[in-house]
C-alpha positions, 0 to 999 in steps of 0.5 A: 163484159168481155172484149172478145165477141165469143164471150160477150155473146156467151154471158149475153145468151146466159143473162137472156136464159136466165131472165126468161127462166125468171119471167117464165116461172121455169125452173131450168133455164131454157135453150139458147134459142128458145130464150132469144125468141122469147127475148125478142118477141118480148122487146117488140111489145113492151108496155107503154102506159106504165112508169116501168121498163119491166124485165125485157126493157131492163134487159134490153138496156143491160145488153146494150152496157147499162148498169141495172142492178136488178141484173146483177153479175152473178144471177138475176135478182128477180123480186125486182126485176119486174117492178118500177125503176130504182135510183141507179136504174133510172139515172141509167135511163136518163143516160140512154136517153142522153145517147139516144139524143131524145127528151131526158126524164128517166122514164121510159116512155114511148120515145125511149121505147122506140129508141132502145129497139132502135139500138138493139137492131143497130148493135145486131141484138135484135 
């Protein structure tokens, strides 16, 4: 991501558009506004009895700087962005998990859940 906040706010709002189109099944990207509503509604009630983070989680933590790669720079790779945690975005959970200073597992469980929202509002996402 860019250093200047326009930009940074500009490729997060495409990414946000582009994974709610994705999720949504549209076939044009929503407006802004409406993509972040749906973002945030989403990431408020993310699932905690399965071993995924699913695409808002996912999402969630590529907003804060983690890599996931199943958000890749030029779109979205949607086929696996619903589905469990590869490799790279499992250590990319264990290195939150570090950050946010709760137990190390790669796995998101409650405790990352409530962490990750926890980050979100202190960066002014949510």
């Amino acid at each position: 991501m860019r250093n200047d906040p326009v930009s940074v706010f500009n490729e997060r709002t495409a990414m946000v558009q582009r994974v709610v189109a994705a999720v949504s099944g549209m076939a044009e990207m929503p407006p802004a506004e409406m993509a972040w509503e749906r973002f945030k509604s989403a990431v408020h009630t993310l699932p905690v009895k399965d071993a995924a983070f699913g695409p808002w989680g996912k999402l969630g933590l590529w907003l804060l700087g983690y890599y996931l790669p199943s958000l890749d720079g030029a779109g979205l790779m949607a086929g696996r962005l619903a589905g469990h945690l590869d490799t790279d975005e499992a250590q990319s959970v264990s290195l939150f998990q570090r950050m946010a200073g709760i137990g190390i597992d790669g796995r998101p469980g409650v405790e990352t859940r409530w962490a990750l929202l926890a980050r979100l509002k202190d960066r002014g996402i949510l």
